[in-house]
C-alpha positions as CSV (number, residue, x, y, z in Angstrom):
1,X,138.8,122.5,120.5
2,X,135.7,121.7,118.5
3,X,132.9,124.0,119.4
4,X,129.9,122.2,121.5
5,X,126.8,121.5,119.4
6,X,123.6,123.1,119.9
7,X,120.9,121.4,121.7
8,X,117.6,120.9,119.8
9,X,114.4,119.3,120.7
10,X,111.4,118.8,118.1
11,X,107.7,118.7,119.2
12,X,105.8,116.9,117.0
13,X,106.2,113.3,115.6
14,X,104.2,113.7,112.5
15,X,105.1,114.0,109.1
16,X,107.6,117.4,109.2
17,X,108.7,116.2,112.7
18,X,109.9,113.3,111.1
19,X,111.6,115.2,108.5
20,X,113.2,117.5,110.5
21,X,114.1,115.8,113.4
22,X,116.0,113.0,110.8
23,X,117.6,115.8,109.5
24,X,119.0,117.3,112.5
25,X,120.3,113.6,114.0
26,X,121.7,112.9,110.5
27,X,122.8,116.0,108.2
28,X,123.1,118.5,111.4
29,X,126.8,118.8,112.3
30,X,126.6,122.1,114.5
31,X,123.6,120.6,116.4
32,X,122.2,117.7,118.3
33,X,118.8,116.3,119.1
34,X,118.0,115.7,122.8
35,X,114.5,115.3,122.9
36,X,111.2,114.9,121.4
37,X,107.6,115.9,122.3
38,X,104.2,114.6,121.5
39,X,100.7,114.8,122.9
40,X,101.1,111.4,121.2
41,X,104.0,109.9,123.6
42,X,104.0,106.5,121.8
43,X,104.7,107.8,118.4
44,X,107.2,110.5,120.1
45,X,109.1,107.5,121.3
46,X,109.3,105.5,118.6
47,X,111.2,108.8,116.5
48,X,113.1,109.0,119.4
49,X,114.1,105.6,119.4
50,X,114.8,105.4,115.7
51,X,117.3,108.4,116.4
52,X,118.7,107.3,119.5
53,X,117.4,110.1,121.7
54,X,116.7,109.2,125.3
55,X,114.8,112.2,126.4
56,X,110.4,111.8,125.4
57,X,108.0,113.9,126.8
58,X,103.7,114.5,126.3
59,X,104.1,119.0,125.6
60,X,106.5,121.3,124.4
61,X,106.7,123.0,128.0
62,X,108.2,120.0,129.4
63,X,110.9,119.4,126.6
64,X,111.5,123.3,126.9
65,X,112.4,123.1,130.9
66,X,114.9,120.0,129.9
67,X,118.3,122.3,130.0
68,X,120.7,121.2,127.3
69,X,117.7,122.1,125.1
70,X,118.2,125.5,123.7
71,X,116.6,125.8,121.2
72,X,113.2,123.7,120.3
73,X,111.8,123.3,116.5
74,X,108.1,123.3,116.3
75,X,106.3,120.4,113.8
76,X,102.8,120.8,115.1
77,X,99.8,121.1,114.0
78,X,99.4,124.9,112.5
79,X,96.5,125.3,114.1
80,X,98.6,124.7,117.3
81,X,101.7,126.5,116.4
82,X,101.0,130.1,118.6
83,X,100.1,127.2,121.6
84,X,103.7,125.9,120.9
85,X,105.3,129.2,120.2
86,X,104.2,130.7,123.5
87,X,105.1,127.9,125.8
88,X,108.8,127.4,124.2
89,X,109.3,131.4,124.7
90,X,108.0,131.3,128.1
91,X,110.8,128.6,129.0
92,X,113.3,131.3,127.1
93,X,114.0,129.3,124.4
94,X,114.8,129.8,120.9
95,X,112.2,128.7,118.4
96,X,112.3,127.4,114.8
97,X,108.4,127.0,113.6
98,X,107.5,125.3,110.6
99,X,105.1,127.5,108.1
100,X,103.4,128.5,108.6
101,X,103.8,130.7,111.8
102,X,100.0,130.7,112.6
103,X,96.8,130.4,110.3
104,X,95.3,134.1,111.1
105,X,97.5,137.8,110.9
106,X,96.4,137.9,114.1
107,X,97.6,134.9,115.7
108,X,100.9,135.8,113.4
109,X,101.5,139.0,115.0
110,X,101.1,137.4,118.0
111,X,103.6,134.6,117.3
112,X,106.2,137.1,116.3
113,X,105.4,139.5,119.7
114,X,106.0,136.6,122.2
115,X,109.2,135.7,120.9
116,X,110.2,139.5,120.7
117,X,109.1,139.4,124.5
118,X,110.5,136.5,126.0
119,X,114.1,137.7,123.9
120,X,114.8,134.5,121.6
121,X,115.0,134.3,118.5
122,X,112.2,133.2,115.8
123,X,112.8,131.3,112.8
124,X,110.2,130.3,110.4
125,X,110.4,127.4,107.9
126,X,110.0,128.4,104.6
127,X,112.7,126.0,103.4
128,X,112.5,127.1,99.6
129,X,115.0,129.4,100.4
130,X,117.9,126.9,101.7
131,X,117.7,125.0,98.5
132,X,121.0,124.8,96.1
133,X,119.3,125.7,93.1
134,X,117.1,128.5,94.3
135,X,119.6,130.1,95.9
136,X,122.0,129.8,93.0
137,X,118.6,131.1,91.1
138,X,118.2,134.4,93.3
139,X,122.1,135.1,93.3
140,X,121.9,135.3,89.4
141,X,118.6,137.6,89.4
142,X,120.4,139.9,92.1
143,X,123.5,140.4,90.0
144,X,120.9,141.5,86.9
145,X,121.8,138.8,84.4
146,X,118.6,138.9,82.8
147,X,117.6,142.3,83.8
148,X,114.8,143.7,85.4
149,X,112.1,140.7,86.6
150,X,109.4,141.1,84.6
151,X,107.5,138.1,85.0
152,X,106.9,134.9,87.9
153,X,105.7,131.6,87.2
154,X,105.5,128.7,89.9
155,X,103.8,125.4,90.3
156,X,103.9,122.9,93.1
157,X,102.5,119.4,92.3
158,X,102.3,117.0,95.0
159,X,102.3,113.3,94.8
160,X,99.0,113.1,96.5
161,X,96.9,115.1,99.3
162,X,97.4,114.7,103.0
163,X,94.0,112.9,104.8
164,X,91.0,115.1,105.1
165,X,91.4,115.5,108.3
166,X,94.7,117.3,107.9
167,X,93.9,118.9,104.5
168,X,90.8,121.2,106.5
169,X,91.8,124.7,106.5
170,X,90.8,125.1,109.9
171,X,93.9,122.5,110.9
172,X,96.2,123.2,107.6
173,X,94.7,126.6,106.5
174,X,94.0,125.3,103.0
175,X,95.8,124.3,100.2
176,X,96.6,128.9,100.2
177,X,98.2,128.6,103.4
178,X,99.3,125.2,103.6
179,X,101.3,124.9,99.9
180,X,100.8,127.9,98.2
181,X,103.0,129.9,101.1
182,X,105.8,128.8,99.5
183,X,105.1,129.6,95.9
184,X,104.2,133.3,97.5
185,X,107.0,133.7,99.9
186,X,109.1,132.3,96.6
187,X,107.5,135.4,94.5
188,X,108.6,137.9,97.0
189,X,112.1,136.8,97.6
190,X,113.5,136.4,93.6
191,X,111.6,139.1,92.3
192,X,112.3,141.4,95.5
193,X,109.0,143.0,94.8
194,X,106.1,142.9,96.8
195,X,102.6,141.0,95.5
196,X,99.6,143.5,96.0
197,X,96.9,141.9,94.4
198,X,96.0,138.5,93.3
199,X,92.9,136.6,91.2
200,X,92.6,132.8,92.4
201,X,90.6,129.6,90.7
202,X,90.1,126.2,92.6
203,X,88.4,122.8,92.5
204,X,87.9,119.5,94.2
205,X,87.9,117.5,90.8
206,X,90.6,114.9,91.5
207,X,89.4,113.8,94.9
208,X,86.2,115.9,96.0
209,X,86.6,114.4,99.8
210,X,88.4,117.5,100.3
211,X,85.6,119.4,98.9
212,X,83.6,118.4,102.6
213,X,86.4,120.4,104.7
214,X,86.3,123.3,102.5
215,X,89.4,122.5,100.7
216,X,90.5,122.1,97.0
217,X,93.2,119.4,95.5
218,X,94.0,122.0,92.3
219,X,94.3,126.0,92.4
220,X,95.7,128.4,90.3
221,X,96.2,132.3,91.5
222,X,97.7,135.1,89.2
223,X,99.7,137.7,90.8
224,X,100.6,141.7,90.1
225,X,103.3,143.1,92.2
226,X,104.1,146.3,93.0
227,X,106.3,147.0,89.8
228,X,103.8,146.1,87.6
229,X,105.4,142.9,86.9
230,X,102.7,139.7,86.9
231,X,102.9,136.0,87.6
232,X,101.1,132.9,88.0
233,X,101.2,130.5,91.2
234,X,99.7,126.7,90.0
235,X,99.0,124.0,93.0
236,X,97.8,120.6,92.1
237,X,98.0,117.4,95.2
238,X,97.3,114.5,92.4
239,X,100.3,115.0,90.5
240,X,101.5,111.4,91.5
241,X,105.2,112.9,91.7
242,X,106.7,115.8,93.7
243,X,106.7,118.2,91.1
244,X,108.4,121.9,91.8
245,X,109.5,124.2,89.1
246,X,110.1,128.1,89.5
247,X,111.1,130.2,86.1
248,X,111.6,134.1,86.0
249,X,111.2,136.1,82.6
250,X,113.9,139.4,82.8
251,X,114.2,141.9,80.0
252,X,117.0,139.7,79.0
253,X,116.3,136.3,79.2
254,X,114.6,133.6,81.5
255,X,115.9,131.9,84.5
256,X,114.4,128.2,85.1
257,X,114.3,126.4,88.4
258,X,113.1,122.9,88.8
259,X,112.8,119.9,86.2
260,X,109.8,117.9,85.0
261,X,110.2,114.9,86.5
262,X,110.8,111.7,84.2
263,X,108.8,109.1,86.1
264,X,106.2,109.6,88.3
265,X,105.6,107.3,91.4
266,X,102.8,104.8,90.6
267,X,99.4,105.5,91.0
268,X,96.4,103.2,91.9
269,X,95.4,100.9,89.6
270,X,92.3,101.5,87.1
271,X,88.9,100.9,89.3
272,X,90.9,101.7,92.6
273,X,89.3,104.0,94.5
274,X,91.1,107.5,95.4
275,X,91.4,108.5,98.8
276,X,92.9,111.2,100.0
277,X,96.3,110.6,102.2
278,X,96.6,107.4,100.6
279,X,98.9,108.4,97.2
280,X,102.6,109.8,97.5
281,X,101.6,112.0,100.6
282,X,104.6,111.5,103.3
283,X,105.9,109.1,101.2
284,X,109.7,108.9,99.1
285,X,112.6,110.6,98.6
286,X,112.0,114.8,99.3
287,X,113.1,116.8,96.7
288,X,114.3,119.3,99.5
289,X,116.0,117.6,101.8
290,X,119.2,119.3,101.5
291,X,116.9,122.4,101.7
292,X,115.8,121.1,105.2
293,X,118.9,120.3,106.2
294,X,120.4,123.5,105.8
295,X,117.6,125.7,107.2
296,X,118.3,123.4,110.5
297,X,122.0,124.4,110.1
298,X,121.2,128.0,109.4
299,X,119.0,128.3,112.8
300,X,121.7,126.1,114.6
301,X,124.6,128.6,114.1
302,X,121.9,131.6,114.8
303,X,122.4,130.4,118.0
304,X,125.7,129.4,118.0
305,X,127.4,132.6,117.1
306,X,124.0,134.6,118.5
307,X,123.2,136.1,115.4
308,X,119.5,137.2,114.1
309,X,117.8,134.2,112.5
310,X,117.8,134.3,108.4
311,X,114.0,134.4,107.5
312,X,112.1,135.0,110.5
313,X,108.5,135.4,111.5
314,X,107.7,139.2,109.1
315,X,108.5,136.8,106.0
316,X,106.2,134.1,107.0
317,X,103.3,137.2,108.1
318,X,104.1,138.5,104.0
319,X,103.3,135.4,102.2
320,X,100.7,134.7,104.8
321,X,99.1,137.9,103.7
322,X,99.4,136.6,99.9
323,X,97.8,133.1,100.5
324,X,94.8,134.7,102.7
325,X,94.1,136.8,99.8
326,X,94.4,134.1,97.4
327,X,91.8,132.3,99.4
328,X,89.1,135.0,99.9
329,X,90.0,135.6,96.2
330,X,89.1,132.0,95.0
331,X,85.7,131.9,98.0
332,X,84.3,135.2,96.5
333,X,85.2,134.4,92.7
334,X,87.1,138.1,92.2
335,X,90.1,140.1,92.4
336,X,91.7,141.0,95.8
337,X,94.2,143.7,96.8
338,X,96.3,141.6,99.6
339,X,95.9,143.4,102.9
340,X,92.4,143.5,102.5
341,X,91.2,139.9,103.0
């Protein structure tokens, strides 16, 4: 007899609720979706309706209560995600956050402390870490085929920024928090060294809009780990073309992750005018989709087989401590020892 699927519910109808919840109606074998949440009810019914989920509701509290949900992934906001957090835990749920867990260390630790309260378990999405080829990647630099790590190098080019609006740190954290997590979290987990300083650049050249929230569409942040080995982390959101290469330089050679891509989505036309949100952002085929697929798998059978979560909420609190640093790095123009921003 076929083992009963878990019961998932997404809150949040947005761009990674989308994603996700697609992902577990589609590509999700040990799961099902049940229900959606959004403040937004109109757009939480038309992703349910797309999916052919009956079950809508306005907050997270009320999908939590609904009981053939046990576990609830969170696609909010990440200014909103302790809110979300605390009232899935206090309904004794088990929770799968998007990254990341919270914008503050404070608010982080207190993400991590309500779950560990309430008893469920806490998965954070830092999807990198699902993908084929960086897993294949990390199993090579485990077994030592090119020695000792010795040097990181990472870029993440998106096709476009997301709207103002969402780009503001004080909603996204910043283009630190918001993209370069991965990149960071990335750094720790194939080089299984710790960062402890970095020295970040940034700019608003390619579409200073963002410049009025406090944000930047281009960064670039050097790294020194614990070792002694260095690395470099480059962000860009007017690349016109997902764009996500990884490569790590051992004593004995170089492992590459990620290929340039041959032909980038179109742009606007010469004389259009660039707005943010309106090129690539949201938009096309993912480059991780399997990658999201699999982390939804991963937190499914967590539950399943009631087994600890594989990258919970200390591994998003690391890189968070990375990308804060990188921020107050680039705001102050000098070096930073992370822990101290």
């Amino acid at each position: 007899m076929a083992a009963a699927r878990v019961g998932l519910g997404v809150v949040g109808s947005g761009r990674m609720g989308v994603i996700l919840a697609r992902a577990i109606a589609h590509q999700v074998p040990e799961a099902r979706l049940v229900g959606v949440a959004d403040v937004d009810v109109v757009s939480a019914r038309r992703l349910a309706d797309e999916l052919g989920v009956d079950a809508v509701f306005g907050s997270a509290a009320e999908l939590a209560q609904r009981p053939d949900v046990e576990g609830v992934v969170v696609a909010v906001s990440s200014s909103h995600h302790l809110e979300v957090v605390r009232q899935v835990a206090a309904a004794s749920r088990e929770i799968f956050c998007e990254k990341p867990l919270a914008l503050t260390i404070a608010d982080t630790e207190a993400a991590i402390a309500t779950a560990l309260a309430a008893g469920v378990r806490l998965q954070v999405g830092l999807m990198r870490r699902f993908d084929p080829a960086y897993r294949r990647g990390r199993g090579r630099l485990a077994a030592g085929q090119i020695g000792r790590p010795i040097l990181f190098k990472s870029l993440q080019f998106d096709p476009g920024p997301p709207p103002p609006a969402v780009a503001d740190p004080a909603i996204s954290g910043g283009i630190f928090v918001d993209m370069g997590i991965h990149e960071f979290d990335l750094a720790r987990w194939l080089m299984n060294d710790e960062v402890v300083g970095v020295h970040a650049w940034g700019s608003a050249l390619a579409y200073p809009e963002l410049a009025a929230v406090g944000d930047v569409d281009s960064a670039v942040v050097n790294l020194r780990f614990e070792s002694g080995a260095t690395g470099s982390v480059e962000l860009a959101r007017s690349a016109l073309s997902e764009d996500v290469r990884t490569e790590v330089v051992g004593e004995r050679g170089t492992i590459a992750i990620g290929s340039r891509p041959v032909t980038p989505r179109r742009g606007p036309k010469p004389g259009d005018a660039a707005t943010p949100g309106s090129v690539g952002w949201g938009a096309g085929a993912l480059r991780f989709d399997r990658a999201y697929a699999a982390e939804m798998r991963a937190f499914a059978r967590a539950i399943a087989d009631d087994t600890p979560v594989p990258v919970d909420g200390a591994e998003s609190l690391a890189a968070l401590r990375i990308a804060l640093a990188a921020d107050t790095s680039m705001r102050e123009g000098r070096p930073i020892a992370v822990g101290d921003a």
